[in-house]
C-alpha positions as CSV (number, residue, x, y, z in Angstrom):
1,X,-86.9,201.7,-148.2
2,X,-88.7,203.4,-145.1
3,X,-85.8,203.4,-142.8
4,X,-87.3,201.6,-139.8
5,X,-87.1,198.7,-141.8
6,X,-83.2,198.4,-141.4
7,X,-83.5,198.7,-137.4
8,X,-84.1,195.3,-136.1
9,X,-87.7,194.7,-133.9
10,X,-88.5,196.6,-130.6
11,X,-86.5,194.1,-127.6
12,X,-84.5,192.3,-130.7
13,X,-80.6,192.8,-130.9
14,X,-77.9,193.3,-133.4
15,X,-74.3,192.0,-132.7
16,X,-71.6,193.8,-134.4
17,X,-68.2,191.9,-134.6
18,X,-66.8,193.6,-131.6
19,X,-69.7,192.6,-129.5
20,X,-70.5,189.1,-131.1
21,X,-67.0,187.7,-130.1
22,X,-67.5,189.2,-126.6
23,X,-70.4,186.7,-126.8
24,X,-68.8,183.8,-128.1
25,X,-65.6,184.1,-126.1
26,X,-68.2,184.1,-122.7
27,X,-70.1,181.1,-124.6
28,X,-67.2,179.0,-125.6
29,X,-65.4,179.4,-121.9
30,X,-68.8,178.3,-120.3
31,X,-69.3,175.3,-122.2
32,X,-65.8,174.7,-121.6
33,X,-66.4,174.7,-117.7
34,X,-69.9,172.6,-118.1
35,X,-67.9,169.6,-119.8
36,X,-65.0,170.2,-117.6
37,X,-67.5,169.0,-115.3
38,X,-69.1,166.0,-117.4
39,X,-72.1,167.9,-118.1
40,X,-73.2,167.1,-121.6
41,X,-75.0,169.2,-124.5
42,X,-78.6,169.6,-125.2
43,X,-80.3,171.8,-128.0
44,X,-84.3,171.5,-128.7
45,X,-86.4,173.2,-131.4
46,X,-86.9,176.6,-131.7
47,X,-90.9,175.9,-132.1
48,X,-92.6,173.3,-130.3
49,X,-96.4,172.3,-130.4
50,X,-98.4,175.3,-128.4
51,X,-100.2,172.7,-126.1
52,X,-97.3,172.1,-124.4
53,X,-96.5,175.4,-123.9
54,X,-99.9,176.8,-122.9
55,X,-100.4,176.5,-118.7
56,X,-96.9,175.1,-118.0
57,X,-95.9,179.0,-116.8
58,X,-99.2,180.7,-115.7
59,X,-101.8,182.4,-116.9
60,X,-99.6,185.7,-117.1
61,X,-96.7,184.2,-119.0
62,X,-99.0,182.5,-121.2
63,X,-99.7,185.9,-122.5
64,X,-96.0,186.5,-123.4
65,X,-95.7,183.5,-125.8
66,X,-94.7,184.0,-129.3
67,X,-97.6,181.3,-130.8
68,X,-99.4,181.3,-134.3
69,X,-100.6,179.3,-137.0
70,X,-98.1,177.7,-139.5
71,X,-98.3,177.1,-143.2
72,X,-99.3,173.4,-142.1
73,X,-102.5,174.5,-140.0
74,X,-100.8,173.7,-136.8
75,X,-100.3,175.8,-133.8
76,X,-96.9,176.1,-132.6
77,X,-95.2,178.4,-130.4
78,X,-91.4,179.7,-129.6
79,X,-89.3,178.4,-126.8
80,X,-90.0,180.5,-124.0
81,X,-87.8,178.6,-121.6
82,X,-85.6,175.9,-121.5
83,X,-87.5,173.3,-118.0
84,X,-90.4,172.3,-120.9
85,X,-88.7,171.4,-123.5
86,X,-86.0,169.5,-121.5
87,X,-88.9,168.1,-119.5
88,X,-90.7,167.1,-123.1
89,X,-87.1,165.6,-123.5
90,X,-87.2,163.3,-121.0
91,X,-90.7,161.9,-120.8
92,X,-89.6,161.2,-124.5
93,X,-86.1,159.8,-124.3
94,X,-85.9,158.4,-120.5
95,X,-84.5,155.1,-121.9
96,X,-82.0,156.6,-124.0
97,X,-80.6,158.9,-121.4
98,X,-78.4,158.0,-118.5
99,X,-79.4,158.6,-115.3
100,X,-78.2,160.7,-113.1
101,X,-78.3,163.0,-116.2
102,X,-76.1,165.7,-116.3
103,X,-77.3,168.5,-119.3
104,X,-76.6,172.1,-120.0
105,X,-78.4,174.0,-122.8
106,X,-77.0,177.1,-124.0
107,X,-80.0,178.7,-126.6
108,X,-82.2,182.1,-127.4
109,X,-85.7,182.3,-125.8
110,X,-88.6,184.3,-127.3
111,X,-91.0,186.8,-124.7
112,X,-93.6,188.8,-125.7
113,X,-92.6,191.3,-122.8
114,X,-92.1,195.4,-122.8
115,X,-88.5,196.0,-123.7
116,X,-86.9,198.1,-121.0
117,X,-83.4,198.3,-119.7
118,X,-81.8,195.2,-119.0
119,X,-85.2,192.9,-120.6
120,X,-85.5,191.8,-124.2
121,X,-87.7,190.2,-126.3
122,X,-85.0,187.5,-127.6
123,X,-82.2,186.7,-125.3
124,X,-80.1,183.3,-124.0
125,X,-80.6,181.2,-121.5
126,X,-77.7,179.0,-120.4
127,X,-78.4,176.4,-117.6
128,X,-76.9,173.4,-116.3
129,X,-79.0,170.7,-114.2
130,X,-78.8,167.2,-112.6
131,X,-81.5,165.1,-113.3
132,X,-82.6,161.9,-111.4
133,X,-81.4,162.1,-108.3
134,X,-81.9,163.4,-104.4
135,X,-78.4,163.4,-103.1
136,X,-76.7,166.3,-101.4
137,X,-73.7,165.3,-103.4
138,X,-75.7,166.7,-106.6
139,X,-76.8,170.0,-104.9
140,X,-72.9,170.1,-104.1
141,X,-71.9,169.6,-107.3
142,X,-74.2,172.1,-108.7
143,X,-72.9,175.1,-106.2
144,X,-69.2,174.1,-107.2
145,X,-70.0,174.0,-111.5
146,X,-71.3,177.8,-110.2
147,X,-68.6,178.4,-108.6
148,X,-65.8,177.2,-111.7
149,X,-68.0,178.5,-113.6
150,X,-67.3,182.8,-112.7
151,X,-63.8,181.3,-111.6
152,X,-62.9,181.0,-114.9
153,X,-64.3,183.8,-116.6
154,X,-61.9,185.6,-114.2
155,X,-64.0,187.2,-111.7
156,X,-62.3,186.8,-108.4
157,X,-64.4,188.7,-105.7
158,X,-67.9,187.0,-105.7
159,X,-70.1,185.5,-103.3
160,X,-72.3,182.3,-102.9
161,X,-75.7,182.3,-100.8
162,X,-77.5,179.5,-100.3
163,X,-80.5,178.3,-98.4
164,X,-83.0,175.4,-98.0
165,X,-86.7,176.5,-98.4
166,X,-87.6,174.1,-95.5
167,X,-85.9,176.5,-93.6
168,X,-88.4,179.2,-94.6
169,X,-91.4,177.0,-94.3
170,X,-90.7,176.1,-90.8
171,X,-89.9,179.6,-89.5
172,X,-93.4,181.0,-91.6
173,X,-95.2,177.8,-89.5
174,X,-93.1,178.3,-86.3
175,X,-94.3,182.4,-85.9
176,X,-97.9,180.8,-87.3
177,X,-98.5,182.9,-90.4
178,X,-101.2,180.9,-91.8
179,X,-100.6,178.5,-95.3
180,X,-102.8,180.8,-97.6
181,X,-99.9,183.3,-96.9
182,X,-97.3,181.5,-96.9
183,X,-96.3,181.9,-100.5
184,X,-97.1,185.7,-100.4
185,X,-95.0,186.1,-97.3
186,X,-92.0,184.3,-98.8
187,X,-92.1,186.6,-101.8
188,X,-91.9,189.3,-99.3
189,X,-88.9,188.1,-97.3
190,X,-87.1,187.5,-101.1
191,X,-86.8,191.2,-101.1
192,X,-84.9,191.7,-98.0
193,X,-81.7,191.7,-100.3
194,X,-82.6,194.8,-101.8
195,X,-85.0,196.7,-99.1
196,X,-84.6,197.4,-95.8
197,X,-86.4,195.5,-93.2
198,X,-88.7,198.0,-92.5
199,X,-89.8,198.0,-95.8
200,X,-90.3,194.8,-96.2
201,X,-92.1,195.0,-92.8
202,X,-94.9,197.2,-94.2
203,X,-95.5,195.5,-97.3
204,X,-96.2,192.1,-94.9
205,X,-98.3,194.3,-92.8
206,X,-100.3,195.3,-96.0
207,X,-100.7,191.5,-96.5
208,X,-102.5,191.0,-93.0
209,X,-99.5,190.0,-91.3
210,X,-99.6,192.1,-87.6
211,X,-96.6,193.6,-86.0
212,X,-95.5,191.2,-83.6
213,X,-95.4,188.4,-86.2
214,X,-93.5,190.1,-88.2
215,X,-91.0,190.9,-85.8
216,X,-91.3,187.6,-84.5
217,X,-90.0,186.3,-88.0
218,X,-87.0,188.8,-88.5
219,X,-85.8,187.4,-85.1
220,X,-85.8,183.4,-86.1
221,X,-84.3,184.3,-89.9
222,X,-81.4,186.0,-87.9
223,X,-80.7,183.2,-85.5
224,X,-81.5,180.3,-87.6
225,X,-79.2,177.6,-88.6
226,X,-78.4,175.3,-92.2
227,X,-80.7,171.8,-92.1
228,X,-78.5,168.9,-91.7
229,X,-78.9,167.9,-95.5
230,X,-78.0,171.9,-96.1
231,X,-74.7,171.8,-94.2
232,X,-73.8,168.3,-95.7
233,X,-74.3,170.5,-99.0
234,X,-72.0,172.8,-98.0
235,X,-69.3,171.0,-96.3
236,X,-69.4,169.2,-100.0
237,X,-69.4,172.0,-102.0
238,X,-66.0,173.1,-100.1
239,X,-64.5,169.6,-100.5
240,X,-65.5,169.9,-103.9
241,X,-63.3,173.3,-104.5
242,X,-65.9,176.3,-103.3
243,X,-63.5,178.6,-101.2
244,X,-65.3,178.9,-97.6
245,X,-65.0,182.3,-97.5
246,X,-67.3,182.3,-101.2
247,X,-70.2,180.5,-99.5
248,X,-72.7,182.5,-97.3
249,X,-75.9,181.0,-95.4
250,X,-78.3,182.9,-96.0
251,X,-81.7,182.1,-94.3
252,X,-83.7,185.1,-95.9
253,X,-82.8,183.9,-99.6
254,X,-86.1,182.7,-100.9
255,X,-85.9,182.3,-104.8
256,X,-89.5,183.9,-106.2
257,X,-90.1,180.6,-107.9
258,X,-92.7,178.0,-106.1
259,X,-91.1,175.0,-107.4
260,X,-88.0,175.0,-105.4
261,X,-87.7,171.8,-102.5
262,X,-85.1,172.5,-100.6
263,X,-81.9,174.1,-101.7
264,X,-81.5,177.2,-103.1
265,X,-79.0,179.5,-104.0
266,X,-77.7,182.8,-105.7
267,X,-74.7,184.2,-107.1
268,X,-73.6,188.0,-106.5
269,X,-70.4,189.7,-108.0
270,X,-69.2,192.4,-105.9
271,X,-69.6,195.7,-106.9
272,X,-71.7,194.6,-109.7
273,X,-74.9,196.4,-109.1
274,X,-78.1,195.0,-111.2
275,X,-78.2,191.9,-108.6
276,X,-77.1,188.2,-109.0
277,X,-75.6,186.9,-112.0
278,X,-76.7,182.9,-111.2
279,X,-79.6,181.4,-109.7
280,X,-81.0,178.0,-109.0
281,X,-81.4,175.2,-106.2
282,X,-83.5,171.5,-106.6
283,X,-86.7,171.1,-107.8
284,X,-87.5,167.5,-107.1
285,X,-91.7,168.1,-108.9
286,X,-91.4,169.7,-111.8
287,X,-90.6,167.6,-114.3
288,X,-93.3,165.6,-113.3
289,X,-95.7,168.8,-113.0
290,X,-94.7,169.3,-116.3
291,X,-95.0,166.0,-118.2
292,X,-95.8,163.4,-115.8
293,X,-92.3,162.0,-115.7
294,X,-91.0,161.4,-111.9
295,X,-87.8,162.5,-111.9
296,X,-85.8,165.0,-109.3
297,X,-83.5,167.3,-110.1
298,X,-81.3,170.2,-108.9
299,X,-79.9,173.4,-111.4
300,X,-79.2,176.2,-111.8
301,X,-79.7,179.1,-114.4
302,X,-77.3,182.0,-115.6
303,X,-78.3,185.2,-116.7
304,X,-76.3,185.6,-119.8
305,X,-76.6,189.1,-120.6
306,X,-76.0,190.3,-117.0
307,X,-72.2,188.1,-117.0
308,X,-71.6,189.6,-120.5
309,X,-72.3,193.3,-119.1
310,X,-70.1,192.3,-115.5
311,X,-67.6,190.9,-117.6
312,X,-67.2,194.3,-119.6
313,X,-67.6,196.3,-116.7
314,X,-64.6,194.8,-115.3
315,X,-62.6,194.8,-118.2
316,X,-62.1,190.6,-118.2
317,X,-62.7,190.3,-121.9
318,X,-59.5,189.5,-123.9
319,X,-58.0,192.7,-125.2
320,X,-57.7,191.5,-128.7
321,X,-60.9,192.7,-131.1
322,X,-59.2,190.3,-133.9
323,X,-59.0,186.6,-134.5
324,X,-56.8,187.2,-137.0
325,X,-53.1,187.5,-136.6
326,X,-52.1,187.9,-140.1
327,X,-53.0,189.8,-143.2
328,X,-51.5,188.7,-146.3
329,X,-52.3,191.6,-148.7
330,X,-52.5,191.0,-152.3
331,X,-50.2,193.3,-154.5
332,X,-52.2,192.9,-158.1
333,X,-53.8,190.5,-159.6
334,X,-50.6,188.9,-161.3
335,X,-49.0,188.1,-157.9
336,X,-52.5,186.8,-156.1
337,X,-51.6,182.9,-156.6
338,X,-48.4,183.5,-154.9
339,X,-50.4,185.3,-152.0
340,X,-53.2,183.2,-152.0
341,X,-50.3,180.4,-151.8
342,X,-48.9,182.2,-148.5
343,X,-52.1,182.6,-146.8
344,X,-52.4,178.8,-146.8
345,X,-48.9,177.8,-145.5
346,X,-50.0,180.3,-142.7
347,X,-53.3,178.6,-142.2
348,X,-51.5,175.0,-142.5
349,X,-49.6,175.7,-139.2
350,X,-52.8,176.6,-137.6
351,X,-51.8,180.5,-137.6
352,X,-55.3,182.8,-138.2
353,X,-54.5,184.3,-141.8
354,X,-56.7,186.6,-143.9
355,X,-55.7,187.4,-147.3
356,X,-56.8,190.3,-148.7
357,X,-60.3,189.4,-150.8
358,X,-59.4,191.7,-153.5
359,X,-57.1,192.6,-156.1
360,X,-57.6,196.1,-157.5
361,X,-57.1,197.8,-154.1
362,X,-53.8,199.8,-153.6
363,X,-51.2,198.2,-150.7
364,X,-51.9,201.7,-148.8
365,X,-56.1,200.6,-148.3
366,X,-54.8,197.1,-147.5
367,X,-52.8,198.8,-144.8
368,X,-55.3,200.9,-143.1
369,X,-57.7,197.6,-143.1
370,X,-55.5,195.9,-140.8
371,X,-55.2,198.8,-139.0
372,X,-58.9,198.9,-138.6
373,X,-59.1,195.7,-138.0
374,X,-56.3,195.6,-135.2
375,X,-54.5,192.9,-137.3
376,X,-51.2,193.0,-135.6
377,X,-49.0,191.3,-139.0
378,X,-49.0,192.1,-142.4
379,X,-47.3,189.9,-145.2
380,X,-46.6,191.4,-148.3
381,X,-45.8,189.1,-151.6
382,X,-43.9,192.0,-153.9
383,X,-42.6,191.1,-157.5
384,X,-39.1,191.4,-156.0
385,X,-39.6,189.5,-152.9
386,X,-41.1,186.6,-155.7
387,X,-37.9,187.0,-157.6
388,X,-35.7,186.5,-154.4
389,X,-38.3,183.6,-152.7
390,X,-39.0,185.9,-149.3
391,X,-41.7,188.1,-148.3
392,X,-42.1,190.7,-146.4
393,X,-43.0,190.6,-142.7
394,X,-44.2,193.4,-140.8
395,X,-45.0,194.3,-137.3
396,X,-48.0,196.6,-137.0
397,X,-47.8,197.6,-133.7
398,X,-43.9,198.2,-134.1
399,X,-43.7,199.5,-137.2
400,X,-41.1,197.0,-137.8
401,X,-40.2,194.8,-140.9
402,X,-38.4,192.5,-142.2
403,X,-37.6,190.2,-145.3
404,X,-38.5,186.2,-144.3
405,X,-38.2,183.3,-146.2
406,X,-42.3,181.6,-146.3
407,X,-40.7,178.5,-144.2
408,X,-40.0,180.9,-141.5
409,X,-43.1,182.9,-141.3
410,X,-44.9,180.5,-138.5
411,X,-41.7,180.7,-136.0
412,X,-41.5,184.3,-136.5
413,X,-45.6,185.2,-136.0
414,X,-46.1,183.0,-133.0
């Protein structure tokens, strides 16, 4: 077989164990926080119809769509976001649904884009939005499922900024930069995170912007202040658990996304260098942009790959690379019943058991399998430790063990 075969596709991934339980534990303690939160569970199609994909993203993005031809004749495309689908869901299923609806959606999306560090051709998205309705106490409860949400992964020095677009409109109008710029300009002022001002300075200078404007602009996003529904959101988002010192106003943060209303916001981990983990804010026209369905809403989306990477970095994944705490070995094939017996007392009392799937391999193999596997007990079912009802317990990372009647085992593992 030509070897390239057995490496997966160019921007596609393989999870080993060690790495797909990173995953899961991330996955699992995120969904945990979403329904903490009453947020409920959504999961669409992998393909939907092409037409509804086609022009929802721009003609650019339109390019990176997986679509084709199926076996039926009909064209059909790969999810290459989560809004659509969840927009298709609603102009379907409005009547069904409560409203305010609270949804997160924790699936892969396909891109047709170049794989370079960091971008993929298959990765998850994981997002969590409020549908159906305008209330600052939404936007509030948004910021604090954010904040919960790196809380309990166990980061601990992070950061919050949030703004209201408005605030950015009115400052671009104040200063007079005229409305065929004012999307362009925005853009420009998003970078002002990662480039200095005077960078950020030239590049609106290249866009026709003169000097004084420019400077004129840097001086109001310095002295600016929160909206009245912004610091309403704020002074929420702190009643509703966000530590003050977490949130930051930010009147530069701009979001590179022309949907966004009002608020917006990002989340940063410090000393985590590739940028912000979390972004999001309300969005009050695209669902009905999308599939003529009115309906307001407010979200946010995380970037999955970026946690897992910050949550390595800082070592915050559990230490364990087992689920299992216990390997019953098998010591031939004429004492398997009894070990196979074993293994299910174990599993009974809700203790993780493996026994060992084989019979002709020597006790010594077993042994280094656990130890491989970081398996920190091993049972063994002997012909003398049948004769006398006991087996044998021992402790890996000790080195210690002991004869135990079964009906002990549980007490003595956990």
């Amino acid at each position: 077989m030509d070897n390239n075969l057995l490496q997966p596709l160019k921007g596609f991934r393989d999870f080993l164990p060690e790495d797909a339980k990173k995953r899961s534990f991330a996955i699992d303690n995120i969904k945990s926080t979403f329904e903490l939160y009453g947020f409920e569970p959504l999961e669409t199609p992998a393909l939907e119809y092409e037409s509804l994909l086609l022009g929802k993203y721009g003609d650019e993005a339109d390019k990176l769509i997986y679509r084709f031809e199926d076996e039926g004749g009909r064209r059909v495309a790969l999810r290459y976001d989560q809004t659509v689908p969840t927009a298709r869901i609603l102009a379907s299923y409005k009547q069904q649904l409560p409203m305010p609806w609270k949804r997160y959606q924790i699936q892969p999306v396909w891109r047709a884009e170049k794989p370079q560090r960091g971008r993929f051709r298959e990765f998850f998205q994981c997002d969590a939005d409020i549908y159906g309705t305008t209330s600052p106490l939404a936007d509030a409860e948004i910021v604090a499922l954010a904040n919960a949400l790196f809380q309990n992964l166990g980061f601990r020095d992070f950061k919050i900024y949030i703004n209201d677009r408005n605030i950015l409109f009115d400052v671009i109008g104040f200063v007079k930069i005229p409305p065929e710029l004012q999307f362009s300009v925005i853009a420009s002022i998003d970078k002002l995170d990662r480039k200095s001002e005077e960078e950020v300075a030239s590049e609106l200078i290249a866009k026709g912007i003169d000097t004084n404007t420019v400077k004129h602009l840097f001086e109001h996003l310095k002295t600016v202040k929160p909206t009245q529904k912004l610091q309403e959101v704020l002074d929420l988002s702190q009643n509703l658990g966000v530590n003050k010192e977490r949130l930051f106003f930010e009147p530069r943060l701009a979001r590179g996304l022309d949907y966004y209303t009002s608020t917006i916001f990002e989340v940063k981990i410090d000393d985590y260098p590739a940028g912000s983990v979390l972004g999001g804010g309300r969005y009050d026209n695209l669902i009905d942009t999308l599939c003529s369905v009115d309906i307001p809403a407010v979200g946010f989306a995380l970037g999955f790959d970026r946690t897992i990477e910050a949550l390595d970095m800082f070592g915050l994944f559990p230490k364990e690379k087992t689920y299992t705490k216990v390997l019953v070995s098998v010591f031939n094939k004429d004492l398997a019943d009894e070990a196979a017996m074993v293994a299910a007392n174990l599993r009974g009392n809700g203790i993780e058991t493996e026994i060992f799937p084989s019979y002709e391999v020597k006790l010594e193999k077993q042994l280094k399998y656990a130890d491989k596997k970081q398996i920190p007990w091993l049972v063994v079912v002997g012909p003398e430790e049948v004769n006398k009802n006991k087996v044998v317990l021992k402790n890996l990372n000790t080195g210690k063990q002991t004869e135990e009647k079964l009906s002990d085992l549980p007490e003595k593992i956990s």
